[in-house]
C-alpha positions in Angstrom: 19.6 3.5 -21.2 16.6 4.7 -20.0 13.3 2.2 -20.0 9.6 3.3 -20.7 6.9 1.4 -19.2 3.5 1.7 -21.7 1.0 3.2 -20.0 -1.5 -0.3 -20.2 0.9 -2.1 -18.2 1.1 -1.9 -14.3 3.3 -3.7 -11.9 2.0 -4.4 -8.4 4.0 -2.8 -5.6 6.8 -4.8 -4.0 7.7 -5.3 -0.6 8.1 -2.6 1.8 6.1 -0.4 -1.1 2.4 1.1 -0.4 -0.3 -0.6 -2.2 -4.0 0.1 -2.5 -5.9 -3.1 -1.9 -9.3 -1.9 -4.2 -11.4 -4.5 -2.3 -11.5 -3.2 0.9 -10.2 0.2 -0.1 -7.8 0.6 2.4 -3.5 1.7 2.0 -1.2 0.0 3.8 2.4 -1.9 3.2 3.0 -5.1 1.5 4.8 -7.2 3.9 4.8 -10.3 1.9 3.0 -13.1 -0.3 2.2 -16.3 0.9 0.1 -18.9 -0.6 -1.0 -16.3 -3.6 -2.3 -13.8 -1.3 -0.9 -10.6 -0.4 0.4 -9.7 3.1 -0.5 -5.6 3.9 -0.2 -4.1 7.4 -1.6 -0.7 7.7 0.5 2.5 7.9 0.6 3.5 11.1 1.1 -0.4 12.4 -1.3 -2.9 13.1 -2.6 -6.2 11.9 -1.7 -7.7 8.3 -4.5 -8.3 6.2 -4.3 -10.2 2.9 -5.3 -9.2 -0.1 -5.9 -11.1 -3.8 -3.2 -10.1 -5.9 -5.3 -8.9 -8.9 -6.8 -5.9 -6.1 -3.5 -4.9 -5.0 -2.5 -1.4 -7.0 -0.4 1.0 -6.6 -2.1 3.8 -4.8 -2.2 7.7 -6.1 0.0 10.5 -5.2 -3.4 11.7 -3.8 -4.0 8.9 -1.7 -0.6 7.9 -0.1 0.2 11.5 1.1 -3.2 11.3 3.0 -2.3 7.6 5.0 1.1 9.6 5.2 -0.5 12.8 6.8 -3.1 10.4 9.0 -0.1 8.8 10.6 1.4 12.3 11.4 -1.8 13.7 13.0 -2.2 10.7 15.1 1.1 10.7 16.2 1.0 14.1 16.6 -2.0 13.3 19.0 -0.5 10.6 20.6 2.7 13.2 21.9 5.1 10.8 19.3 
């Protein structure tokens, strides 16, 4: 049986997913919540950041092949 989703309704990305946090416009990964906050660490690595819940999305095709392709070129930099 196959589900629909409507197209009103959105579900926040889960661990290990890529989310858009809309208030400081930035991709990275959710790592976790804690204490009704988000947890999102950047692509490439780095420091979490957290996020309120109600700005974490579910970035567009658009925008999570170009953090994808920005962690390539600077690895690609970097001789990884």
């Amino acid at each position: 049986m196959l589900l629909c989703m409507a197209s009103n309704q959105q579900t926040r990305p889960g661990i290990g997913e890529l989310a858009k946090d809309t208030a400081r416009r930035r991709i990275g990964v959710v790592m976790g919540e804690v204490g009704g906050r988000v947890q999102i660490r950047p692509v490439g690595g780095g420091r979490e950041w957290d996020a309120m819940p109600n700005h974490v999305v579910a970035p567009s095709a658009r925008e999570e092949l170009s953090a994808r392709l920005a962690v390539r070129n600077g690895n690609s930099r970097d001789g990884l």
